[in-house]
C-alpha positions as CSV (number, residue, x, y, z in Angstrom):
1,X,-117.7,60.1,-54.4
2,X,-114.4,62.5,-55.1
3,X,-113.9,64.3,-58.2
4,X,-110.4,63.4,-57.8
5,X,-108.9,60.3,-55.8
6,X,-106.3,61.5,-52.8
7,X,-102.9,61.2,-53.9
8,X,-99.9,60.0,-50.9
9,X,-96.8,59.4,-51.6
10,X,-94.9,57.0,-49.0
11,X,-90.8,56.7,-49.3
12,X,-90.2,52.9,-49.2
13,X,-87.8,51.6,-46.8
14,X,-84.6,49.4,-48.2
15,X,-86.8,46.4,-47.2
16,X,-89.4,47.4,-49.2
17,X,-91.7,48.3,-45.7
18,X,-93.5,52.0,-45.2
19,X,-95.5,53.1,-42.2
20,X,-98.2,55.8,-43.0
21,X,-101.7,56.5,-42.0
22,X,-103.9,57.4,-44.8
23,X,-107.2,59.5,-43.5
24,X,-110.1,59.3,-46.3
25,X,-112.7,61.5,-45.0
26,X,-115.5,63.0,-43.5
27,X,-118.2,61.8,-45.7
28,X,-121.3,60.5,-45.5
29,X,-121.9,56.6,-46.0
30,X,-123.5,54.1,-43.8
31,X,-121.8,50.5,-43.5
32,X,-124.3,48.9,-45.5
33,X,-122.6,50.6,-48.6
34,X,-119.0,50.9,-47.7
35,X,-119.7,46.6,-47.7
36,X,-119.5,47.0,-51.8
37,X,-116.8,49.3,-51.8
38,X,-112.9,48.5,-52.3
39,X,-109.7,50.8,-52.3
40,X,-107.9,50.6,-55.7
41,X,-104.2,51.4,-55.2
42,X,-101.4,52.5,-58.4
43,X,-98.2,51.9,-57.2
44,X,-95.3,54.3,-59.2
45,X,-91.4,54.5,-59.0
46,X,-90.1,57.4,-58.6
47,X,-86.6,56.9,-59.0
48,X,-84.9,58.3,-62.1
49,X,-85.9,61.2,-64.6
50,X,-89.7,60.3,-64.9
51,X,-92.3,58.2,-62.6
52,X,-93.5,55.0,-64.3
53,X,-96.2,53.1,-62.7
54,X,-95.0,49.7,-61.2
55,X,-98.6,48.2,-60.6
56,X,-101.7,48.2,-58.9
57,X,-103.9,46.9,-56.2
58,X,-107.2,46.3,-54.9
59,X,-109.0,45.2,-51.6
60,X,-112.6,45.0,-50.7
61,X,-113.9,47.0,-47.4
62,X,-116.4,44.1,-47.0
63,X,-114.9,43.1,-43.6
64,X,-113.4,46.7,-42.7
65,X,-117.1,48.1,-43.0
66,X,-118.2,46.4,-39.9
67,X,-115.9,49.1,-38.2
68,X,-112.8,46.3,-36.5
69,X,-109.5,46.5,-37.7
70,X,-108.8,44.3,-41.4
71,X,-105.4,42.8,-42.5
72,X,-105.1,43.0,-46.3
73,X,-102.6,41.6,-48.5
74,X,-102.5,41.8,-52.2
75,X,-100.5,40.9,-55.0
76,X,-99.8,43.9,-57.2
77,X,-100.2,43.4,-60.5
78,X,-99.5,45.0,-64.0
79,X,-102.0,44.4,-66.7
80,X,-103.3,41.1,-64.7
81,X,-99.7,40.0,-64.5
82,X,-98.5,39.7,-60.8
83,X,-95.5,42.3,-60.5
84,X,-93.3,40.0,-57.7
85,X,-94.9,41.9,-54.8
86,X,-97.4,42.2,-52.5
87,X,-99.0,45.2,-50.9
88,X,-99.4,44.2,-46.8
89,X,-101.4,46.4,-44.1
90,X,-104.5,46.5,-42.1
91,X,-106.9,49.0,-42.4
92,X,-109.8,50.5,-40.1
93,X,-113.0,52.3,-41.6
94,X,-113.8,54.9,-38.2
95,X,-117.6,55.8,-37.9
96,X,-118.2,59.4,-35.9
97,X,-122.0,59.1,-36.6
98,X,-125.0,57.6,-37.7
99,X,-128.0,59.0,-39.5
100,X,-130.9,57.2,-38.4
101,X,-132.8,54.5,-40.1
102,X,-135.8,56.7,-40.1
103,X,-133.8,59.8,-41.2
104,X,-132.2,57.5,-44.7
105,X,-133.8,57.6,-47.6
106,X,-133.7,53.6,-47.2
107,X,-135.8,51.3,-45.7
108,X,-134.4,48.1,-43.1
109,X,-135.2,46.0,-45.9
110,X,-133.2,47.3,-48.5
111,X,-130.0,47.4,-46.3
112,X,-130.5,44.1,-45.6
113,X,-131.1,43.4,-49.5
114,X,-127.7,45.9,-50.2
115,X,-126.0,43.2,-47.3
116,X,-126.8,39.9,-48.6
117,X,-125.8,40.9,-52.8
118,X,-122.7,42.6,-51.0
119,X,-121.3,39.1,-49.7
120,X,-122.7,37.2,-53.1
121,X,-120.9,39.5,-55.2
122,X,-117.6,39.7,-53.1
123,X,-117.4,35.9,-52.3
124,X,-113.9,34.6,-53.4
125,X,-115.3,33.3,-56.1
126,X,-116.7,36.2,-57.8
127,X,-114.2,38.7,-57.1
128,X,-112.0,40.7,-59.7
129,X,-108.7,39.1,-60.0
130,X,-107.2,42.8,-58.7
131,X,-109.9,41.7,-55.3
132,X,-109.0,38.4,-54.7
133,X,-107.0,38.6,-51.5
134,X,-103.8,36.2,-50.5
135,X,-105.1,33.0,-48.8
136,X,-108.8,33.2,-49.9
137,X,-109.4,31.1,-53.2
């Protein structure tokens, strides 16, 4: 969807804790397909001479498509090995309009098709390692 993914860059506290709001946006994308979607975070260090990445992390918008606020936490991990940290926050996909059904090059039918192999392919047991979320196995 971007030719290039947003950078931030958010000073960590000496507990470890940030507070930032990270706005993704406007663009076009109904629910149905923000349900398949996840954000894929690199976390780097930027202490010292050079920035070396510490690890990454991933977590589905399955339940933030519906439009409530989500709680995420994630282990980050570096080359599938868990890193000794977890990423914590909530996040909250904002809709400021809808197209219509009749306007969307989809039919009801389809959304509903897109809905039900969104939650078979994001159950806990066929998510990525990067997607599986604390507490869901």
């Amino acid at each position: 969807m971007m030719a290039e993914p947003p950078q931030l860059y958010m000073p960590l506290s000496t507990t470890g804790s940030s507070l930032t709001n990270v706005v993704i946006g406007p663009m076009l994308a109904q629910p149905e397909f923000l349900q398949t979607q996840h954000i894929h975070m690199r976390i780097t260090s930027h202490s010292g001479s050079k920035n070396s990445q510490v690890g990454q992390a991933a977590f589905s918008l399955f339940d933030a498509a519906a439009g409530s606020l989500t709680e995420f936490d994630v282990v980050v991990e570096d080359n599938g090995i868990p890193a000794g940290f977890n990423l914590r926050g909530e996040v909250l996909v904002a809709y400021t309009k809808f197209v219509p059904e009749k306007d969307f090059p989809m039919a009801a039918e389809s959304f509903d098709f897109v809905r039900s192999s969104a939650r078979g392919l994001l159950s806990s047991r066929n998510r990525p390692r990067g997607l599986q979320e604390r507490g869901s196995n």
